[in-house]
LOKETI-600454 format. One record per residue (C-alpha): residue in three letters; residue number from 1; x, z negated, y negated. Coordinates in steps of 0.25 Angstrom, whole numbers. Example, Ala and Ser with C-alpha at 12.3 -4.5 7.8 and 13.67 -1.06 7.14 Angstrom:
% LOKETI-600454
ALA|1|49|-31|18
SER|2|55|-29|4
END
This chain:
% LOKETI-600454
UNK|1|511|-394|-541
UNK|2|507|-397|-527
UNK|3|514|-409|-520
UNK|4|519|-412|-507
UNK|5|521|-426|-501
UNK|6|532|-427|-492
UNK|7|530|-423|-477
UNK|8|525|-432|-466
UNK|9|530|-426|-454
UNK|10|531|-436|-442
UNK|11|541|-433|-432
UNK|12|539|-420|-424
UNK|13|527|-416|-432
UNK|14|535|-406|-439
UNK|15|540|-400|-427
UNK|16|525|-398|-421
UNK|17|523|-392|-434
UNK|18|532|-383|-433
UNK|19|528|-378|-418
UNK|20|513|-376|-424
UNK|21|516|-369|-435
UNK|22|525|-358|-427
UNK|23|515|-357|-417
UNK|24|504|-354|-429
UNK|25|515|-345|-438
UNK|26|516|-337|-424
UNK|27|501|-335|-422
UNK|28|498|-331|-435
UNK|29|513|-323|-437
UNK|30|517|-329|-448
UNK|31|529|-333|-441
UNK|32|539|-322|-436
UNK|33|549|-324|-429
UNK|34|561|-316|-428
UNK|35|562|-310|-413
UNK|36|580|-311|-408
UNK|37|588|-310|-396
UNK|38|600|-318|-395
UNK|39|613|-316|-390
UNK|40|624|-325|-392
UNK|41|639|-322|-396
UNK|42|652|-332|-394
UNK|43|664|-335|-404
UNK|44|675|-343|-404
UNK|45|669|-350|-391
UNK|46|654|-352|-399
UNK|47|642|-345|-395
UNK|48|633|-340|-406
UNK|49|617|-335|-403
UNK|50|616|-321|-412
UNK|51|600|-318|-412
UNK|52|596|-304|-413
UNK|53|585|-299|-422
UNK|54|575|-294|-413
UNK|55|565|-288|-425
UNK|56|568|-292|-437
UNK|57|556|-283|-443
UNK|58|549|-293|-448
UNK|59|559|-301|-455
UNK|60|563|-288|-462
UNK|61|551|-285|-469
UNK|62|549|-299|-474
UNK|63|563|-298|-480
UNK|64|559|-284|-487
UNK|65|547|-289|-491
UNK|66|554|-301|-498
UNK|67|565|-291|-504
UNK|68|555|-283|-510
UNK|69|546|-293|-517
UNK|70|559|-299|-522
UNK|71|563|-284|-527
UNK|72|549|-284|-534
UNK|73|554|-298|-541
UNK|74|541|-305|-532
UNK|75|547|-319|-526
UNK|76|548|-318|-510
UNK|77|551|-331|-505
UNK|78|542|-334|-492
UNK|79|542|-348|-493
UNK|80|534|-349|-505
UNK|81|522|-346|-503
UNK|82|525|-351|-487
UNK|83|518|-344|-478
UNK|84|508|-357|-472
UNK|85|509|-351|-458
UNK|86|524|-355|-457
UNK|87|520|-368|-465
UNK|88|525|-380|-455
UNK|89|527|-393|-465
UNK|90|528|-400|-478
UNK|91|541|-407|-476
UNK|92|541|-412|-490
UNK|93|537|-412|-504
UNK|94|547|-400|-506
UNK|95|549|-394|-492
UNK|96|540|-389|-481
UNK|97|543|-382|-467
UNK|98|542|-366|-464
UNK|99|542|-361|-453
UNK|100|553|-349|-453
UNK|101|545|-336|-452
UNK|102|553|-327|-445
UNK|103|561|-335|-436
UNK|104|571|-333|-425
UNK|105|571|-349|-419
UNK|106|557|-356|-416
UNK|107|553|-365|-424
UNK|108|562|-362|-437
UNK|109|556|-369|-449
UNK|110|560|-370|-465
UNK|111|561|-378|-474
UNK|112|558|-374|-487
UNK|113|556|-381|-500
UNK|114|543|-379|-506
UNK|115|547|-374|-521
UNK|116|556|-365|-522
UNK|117|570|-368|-520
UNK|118|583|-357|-519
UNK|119|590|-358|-506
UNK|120|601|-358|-515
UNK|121|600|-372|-520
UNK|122|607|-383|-513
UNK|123|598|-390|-502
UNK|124|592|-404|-509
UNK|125|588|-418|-503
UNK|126|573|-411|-503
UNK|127|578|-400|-493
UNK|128|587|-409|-484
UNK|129|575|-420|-483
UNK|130|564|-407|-478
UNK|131|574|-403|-467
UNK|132|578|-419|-463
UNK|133|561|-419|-459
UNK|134|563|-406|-451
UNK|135|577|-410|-445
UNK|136|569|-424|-440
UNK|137|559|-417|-432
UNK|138|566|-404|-427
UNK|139|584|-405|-422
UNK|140|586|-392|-426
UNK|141|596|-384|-436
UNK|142|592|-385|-451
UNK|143|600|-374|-460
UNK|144|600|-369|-474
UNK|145|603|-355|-478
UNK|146|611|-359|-492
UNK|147|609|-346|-500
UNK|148|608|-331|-497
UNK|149|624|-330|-494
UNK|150|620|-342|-482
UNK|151|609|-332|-477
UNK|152|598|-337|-484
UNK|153|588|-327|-484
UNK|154|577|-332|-492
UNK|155|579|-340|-505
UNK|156|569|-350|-504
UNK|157|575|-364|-500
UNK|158|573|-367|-485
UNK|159|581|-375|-474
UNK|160|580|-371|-459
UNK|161|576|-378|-445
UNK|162|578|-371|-432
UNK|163|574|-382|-421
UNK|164|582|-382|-407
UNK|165|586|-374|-400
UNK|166|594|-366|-409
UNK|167|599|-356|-399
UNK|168|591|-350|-388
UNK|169|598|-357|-375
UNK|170|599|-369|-380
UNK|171|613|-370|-381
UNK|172|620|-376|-394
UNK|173|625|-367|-407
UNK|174|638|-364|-411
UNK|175|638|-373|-423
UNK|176|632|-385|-414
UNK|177|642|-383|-404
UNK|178|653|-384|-414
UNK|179|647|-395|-422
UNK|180|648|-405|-409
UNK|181|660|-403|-407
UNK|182|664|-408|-422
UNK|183|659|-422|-415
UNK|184|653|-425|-429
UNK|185|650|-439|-432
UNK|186|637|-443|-438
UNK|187|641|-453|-448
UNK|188|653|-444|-453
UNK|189|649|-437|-467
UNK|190|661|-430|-469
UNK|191|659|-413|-465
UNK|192|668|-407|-455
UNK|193|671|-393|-453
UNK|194|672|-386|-437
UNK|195|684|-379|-435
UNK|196|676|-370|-424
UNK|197|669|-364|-439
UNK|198|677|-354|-446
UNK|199|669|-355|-460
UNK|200|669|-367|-471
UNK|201|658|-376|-467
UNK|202|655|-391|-465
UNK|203|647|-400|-456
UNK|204|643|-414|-457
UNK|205|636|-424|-445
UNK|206|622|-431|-451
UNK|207|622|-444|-447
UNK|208|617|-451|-435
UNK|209|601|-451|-439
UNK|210|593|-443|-429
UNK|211|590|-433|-440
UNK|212|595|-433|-454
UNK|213|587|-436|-467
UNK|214|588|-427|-479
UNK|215|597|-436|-486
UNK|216|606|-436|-475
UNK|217|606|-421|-475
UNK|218|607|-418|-490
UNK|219|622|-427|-489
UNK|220|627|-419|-477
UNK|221|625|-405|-485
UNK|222|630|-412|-498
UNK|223|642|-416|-492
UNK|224|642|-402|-484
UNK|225|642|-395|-498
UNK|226|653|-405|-503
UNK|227|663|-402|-491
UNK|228|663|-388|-493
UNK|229|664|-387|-507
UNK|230|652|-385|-512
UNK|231|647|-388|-525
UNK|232|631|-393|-524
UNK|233|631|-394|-539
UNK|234|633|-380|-540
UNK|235|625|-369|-537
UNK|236|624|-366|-524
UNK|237|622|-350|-523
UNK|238|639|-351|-522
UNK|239|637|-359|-511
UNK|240|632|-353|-498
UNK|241|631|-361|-485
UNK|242|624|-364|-473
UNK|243|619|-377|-470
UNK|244|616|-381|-453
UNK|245|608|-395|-451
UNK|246|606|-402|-437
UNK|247|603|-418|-438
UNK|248|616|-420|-432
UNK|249|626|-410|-444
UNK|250|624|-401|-456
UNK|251|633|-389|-457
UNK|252|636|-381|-471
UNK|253|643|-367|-469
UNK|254|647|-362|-482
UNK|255|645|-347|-483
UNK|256|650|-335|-491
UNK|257|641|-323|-486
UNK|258|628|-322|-478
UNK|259|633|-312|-468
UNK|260|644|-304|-462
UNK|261|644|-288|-459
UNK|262|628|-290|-459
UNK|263|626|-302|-450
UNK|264|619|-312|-457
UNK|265|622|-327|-456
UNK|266|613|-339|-462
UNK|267|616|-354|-457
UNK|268|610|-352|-441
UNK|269|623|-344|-439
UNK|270|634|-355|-442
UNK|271|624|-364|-432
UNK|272|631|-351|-423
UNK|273|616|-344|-423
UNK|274|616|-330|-429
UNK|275|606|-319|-432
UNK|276|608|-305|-430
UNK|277|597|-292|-435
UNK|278|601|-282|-423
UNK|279|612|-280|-411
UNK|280|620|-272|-422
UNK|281|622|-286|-430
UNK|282|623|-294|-414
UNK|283|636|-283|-411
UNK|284|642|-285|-426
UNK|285|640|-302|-423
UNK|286|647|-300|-410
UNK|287|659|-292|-414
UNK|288|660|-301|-427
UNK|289|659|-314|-420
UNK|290|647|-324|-425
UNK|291|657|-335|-431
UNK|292|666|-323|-438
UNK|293|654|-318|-444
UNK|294|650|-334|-449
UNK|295|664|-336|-453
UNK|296|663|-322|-462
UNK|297|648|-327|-468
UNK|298|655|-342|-472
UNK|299|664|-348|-482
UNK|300|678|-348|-475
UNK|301|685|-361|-471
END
């Protein structure tokens, strides 16, 4: 079995890695980013972005072409074999770094575990260490789809980085909007709840260090999984949830379907960023209401 020593990455290599390897994935087209116009929608005195799919051609064959090699009992799973024009870095012995092919936000990368693993396993010290290296070099928002009913859509364990800026003016997100005004304190490890979210969820502050180390992370999402009631000793298929990461919080959302009268939802929507296929799906948002539409997707209160 072929080893891997543990990554080497000094700090702001693995950002200047990432910038290479997009500007090589767009040359040679294996990255394929997915073209949106964005509009933005206010509730309850937040103002959520909604991008609109563009063409979505592309992303639509793939997923057909995956459905009918599953059908034909054939394993479709695109990170094993990666494609090594989206191949950014070793992060360890167990990780490495993808960039995500068909992306809406520059520079999206993933971080995927190099055997096989179910993203419907519970996230381990191994995961939490890999994302800590990518959080040290890029401030952005990590998230974990956990399971199909959290919007998952490929089964192949992977966490998620989407660097700064989140949204196309610049200005703040809902959720981080919301999180500010909780004044968390760093040193604090109990998990509180914001009463401006109508769905059972909690957040914890992590720590004072300029960026937190994978230890670090794997307590705050052990004490997450504790405060709302969830048993890590059990299989965790029953278990849905969302899990939001900044070097400042992390945020679990527990969930009870993947979407509502057809708008999907995965974790970038409870950061107050959601994704719509066509101006039919835009005009349903707007008549539902973005934070109805999260509060129908999660676990209530």
């Amino acid at each position: 079995m072929e080893q891997f020593p543990e990554a080497e990455l000094a700090p702001g290599v693995l950002w200047s890695k990432i910038q290479r390897q997009t500007r090589h994935a767009q040359g040679c087209g294996a990255l394929q980013p997915i073209d949106t116009r964005h509009e933005f929608l206010e509730q309850g005195g937040m103002r959520f972005l909604v991008r609109i799919l563009a063409n979505l051609t592309r992303k639509e064959k793939a997923d057909l072409a995956q459905q009918r090699q599953q059908r034909a009992g054939q394993p479709a799973n695109p990170f094993l074999p990666y494609d090594p024009d989206l191949f950014v870095a070793n992060l360890s012995a167990t990780h490495l770094c993808l960039l995500n092919k068909y992306n809406v936000v520059d520079h999206h990368i993933l971080i995927v575990t190099r055997a096989y693993e179910d993203q419907d396993s519970w996230l381990t010290l191994s995961d939490f260490d890999a994302l800590a290296r990518c959080m040290a070099d890029i401030d952005g928002l990590a998230f974990y789809n956990g399971g199909r009913l959290a919007g998952a859509s490929q089964h192949h364990k992977h966490l998620q980085l989407v660097p700064p800026p989140l949204c196309p003016d610049r200005r703040p997100l809902p959720l981080a909007t919301v999180i500010a005004d909780l004044d968390l304190k760093p040193d604090s490890p109990d998990p509180v709840a914001s009463p401006l979210l109508p769905f059972r969820h909690a957040i914890v502050p992590l720590g004072s260090a300029p960026s937190p180390q994978g230890k670090a992370l794997l307590k705050a999402y052990q004490t997450l999984l504790a405060h709302l009631g969830i048993d890590g000793s059990e299989p965790p298929q029953a278990f849905p949830y969302n899990l939001l990461i900044t070097r400042e919080w992390m945020m679990m959302v527990a969930r009870q379907q993947d979407h509502y009268q057809s708008i999907p939802v995965n974790s970038l929507g409870f950061a107050g960023s959601l994704l719509v296929k066509n101006l039919e799906q835009f005009d349903l948002l707007k008549t539902l209401g973005p934070m109805t539409v999260l509060k129908r997707v999660a676990c209530p209160n």
